[in-house]
N, C-alpha and C positions, 0 to 999 in steps of 0.2 A: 333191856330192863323192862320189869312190868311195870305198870301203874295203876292204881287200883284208888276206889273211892271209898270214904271213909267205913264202910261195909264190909271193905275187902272185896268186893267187884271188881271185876277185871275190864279196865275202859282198854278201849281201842279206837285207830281213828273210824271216825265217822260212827260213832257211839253219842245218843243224846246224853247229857248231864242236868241235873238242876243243883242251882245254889240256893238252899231253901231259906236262907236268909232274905232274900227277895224276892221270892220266885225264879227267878231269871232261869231260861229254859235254852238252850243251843246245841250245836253238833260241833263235836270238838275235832278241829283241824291239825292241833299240833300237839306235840309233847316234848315236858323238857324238864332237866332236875339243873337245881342249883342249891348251893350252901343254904337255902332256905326250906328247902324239900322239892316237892316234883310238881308240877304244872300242866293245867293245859290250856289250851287256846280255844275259844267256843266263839261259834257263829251265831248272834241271837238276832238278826234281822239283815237286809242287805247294803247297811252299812256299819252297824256296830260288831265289830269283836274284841275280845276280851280274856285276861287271864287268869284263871281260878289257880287255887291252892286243894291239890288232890283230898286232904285230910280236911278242909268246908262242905265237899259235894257229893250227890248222889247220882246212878246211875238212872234214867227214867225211859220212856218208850218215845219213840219220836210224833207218835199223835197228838203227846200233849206240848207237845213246841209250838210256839206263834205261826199260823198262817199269813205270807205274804203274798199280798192281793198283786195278779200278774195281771198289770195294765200297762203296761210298754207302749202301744199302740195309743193310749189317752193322754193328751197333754190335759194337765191340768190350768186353770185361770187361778187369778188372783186371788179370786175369793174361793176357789174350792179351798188352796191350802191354807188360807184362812180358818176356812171353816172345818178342816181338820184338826188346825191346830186348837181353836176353841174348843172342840170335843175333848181333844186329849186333857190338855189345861182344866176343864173343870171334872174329867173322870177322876182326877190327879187328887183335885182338891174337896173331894167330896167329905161328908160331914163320919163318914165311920174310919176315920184315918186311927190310927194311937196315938196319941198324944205324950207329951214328955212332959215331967212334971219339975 
C-alpha cells in the first residue's frame, strides 16, 4: 500500500513529516491503515513518538527537525534539569501565545 500526505506525497519510512497544527517535526518509523484511514508513527525527540493521521500532515526535509544535543558522556545535577525545565516552562508561557476567547 502507499501512503501519502495530504499533498499526495509519497511518505516512506525514514521520510520527515510535519503536523502543522503544532509544528511537530519527526521521522516517521512506522505505517499502518485502519478503519479510520492510514497512519504513521514519528520519532520527534528520544523519547517521544507518536501517531499522525496521513490526511493532517506534510512531507518536510529533515533539517528542519529538532536537534537533539548528544551529551551521553555529561551527567546532569539537580539544578541543571532544573534549570532546563524553567527554560522550557517559561519559552511555553510567553506573552505572544493565541489566546481563546
Amino acid at each position: 500500500m502507499t501512503f501519502t500526505d495530504k499533498r499526495g506525497n509519497k511518505i516512506e519510512l525514514g521520510s520527515y513529516i510535519i503536523y502543522a497544527n503544532t509544528g511537530t517535526i519527526g521521522e516517521v518509523l512506522d505505517m499502518k491503515t485502519d478503519d479510520d484511514g492510514s497512519w504513521v508513527l514519528i520519532q520527534v525527540d528520544e523519547l517521544t513518538r507518536l501517531w499522525y493521521n496521513t490526511q493532517y500532515i506534510e512531507l518536510t526535509d529533515k533539517k528542519y527537525s529538532r536537534k537533539i544535543k548528544e551529551e551521553k558522556d555529561k551527567e546532569l545535577s539537580v539544578d541543571d534539569i532544573k534549570k532546563q525545565i524553567d527554560e522550557h516552562i517559561s519559552a511555553e508561557l510567553g506573552d505572544d501565545a493565541v489566546g481563546g476567547g
